[in-house]
C-alpha positions, -999 to 999 in steps of 0.1 A, spaced: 0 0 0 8 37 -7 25 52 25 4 80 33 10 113 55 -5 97 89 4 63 104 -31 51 104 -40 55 74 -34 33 50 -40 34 11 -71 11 18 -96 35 39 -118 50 14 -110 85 30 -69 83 23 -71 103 -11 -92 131 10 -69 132 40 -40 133 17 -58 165 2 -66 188 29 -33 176 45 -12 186 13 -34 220 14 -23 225 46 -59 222 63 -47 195 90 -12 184 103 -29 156 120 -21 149 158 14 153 172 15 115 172 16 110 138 -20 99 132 -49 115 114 -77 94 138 -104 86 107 -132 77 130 -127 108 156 -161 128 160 -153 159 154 -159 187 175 -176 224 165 -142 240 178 -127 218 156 -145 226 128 -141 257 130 -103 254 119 -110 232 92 -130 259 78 -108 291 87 -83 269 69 -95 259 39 -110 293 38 -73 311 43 -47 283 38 -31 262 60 -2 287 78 -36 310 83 -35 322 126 -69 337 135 -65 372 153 -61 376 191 -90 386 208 -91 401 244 -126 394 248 -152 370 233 -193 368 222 -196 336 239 -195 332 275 -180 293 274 -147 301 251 -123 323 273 -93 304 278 -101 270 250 -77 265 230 -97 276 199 -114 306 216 -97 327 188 -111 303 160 -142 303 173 -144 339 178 -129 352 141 -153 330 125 -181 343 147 -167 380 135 -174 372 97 -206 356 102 -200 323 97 -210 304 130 -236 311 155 -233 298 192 -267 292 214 -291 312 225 -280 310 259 -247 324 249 -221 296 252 -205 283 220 -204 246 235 -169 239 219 -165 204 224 -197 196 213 -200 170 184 -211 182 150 -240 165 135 -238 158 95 -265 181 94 -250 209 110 -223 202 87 -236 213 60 -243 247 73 -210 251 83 -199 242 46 -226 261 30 -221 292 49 -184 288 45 -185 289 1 -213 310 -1 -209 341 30 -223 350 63 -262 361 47 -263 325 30 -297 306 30 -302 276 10 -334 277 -16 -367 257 -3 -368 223 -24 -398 208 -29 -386 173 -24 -357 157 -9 -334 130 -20 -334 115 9 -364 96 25 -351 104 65 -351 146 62 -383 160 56 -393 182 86 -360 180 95 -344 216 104 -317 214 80 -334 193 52 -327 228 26 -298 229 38 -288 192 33 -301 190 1 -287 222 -14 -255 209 -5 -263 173 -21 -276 190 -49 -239 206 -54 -223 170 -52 -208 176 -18 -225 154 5 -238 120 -2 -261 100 19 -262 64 25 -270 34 0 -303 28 19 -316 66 6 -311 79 40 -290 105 54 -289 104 89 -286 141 97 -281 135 134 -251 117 132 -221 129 146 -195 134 117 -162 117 119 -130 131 107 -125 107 77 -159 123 64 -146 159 72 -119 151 49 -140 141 24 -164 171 24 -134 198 25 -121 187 -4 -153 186 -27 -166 215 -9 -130 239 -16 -120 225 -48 -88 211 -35 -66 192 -55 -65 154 -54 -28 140 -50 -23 119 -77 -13 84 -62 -22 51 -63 -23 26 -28 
């Protein structure tokens, strides 16, 4: 097999080509262990540099801040992430004021954070009369998901579901930064 970038992952995982992607664009550096972690959830802090980074480039450093719009970031490690991407628009935090950074990120709130990410802070997807998938109707994101399937970025799963409220793993973040920013596929073979 191909030797990738990360120790565990191997030339095999249908995510490799994606992780070698945003890795070659600079969007991860994977842990300081080596490893990439395919099957990590993925956290909203977390997401939020994948998407200053694919937005700016991988050597991007958000701003210091001396003070934040959520009452729960003040001293994380991505409290000036979180905040800079709060600045332009492009992540809300709860109405009680907290951010909740080490929340999981659902595949539904996924693709708002992708859609809003290509397309600007005032982005709302059209209403669609029908879905492609047979689990979101009524579903708070279901424009959102399907704009974004619609666009070839997401996919759902071979039974025609989606699963919105699944937590999204790292191997699948890989996969959607790449489609969603255009990056260029490395050219290798396993």
């Amino acid at each position: 097999l191909h030797t990738t970038s990360f120790t565990d992952v191997t030339g095999d995982h249908w995510a490799w080509l994606y992780v070698e992607a945003i890795k070659a664009a600079g969007i991860t550096s994977g842990y300081a262990d080596g490893t990439y972690r395919l099957d990590n959830q993925v956290t909203r802090a977390e997401m939020v540099v994948f998407i200053l980074r694919a937005l700016e480039g991988g050597s991007y450093t958000p701003p210091s801040y001396t003070s934040y719009s959520f009452s729960d970031i003040s001293g994380h490690w991505a409290a000036d992430w979180i905040e800079e991407l709060y600045q332009r628009g492009l992540t809300t935090g709860y109405p009680d004021g907290t951010y909740r950074p080490d929340n999981t990120v659902t595949r539904a709130e996924t693709t708002v954070f992708l859609l809003r990410a290509m397309n600007g802070s005032g982005y709302t997807p059209p209403s669609h009369a029908s879905y492609s998938f047979s689990d979101i109707s009524g579903h708070w994101a279901a424009d959102w998901i399907e704009e974004l399937h619609q666009q070839g970025v997401i996919n759902g799963y071979p039974d025609n579901t989606f699963k919105p409220d699944n937590i999204v793993v790292r191997a699948e973040v890989a996969a959607l930064l790449t489609k969603a920013f255009n990056l260029t596929m490395p050219s290798l073979t396993p």
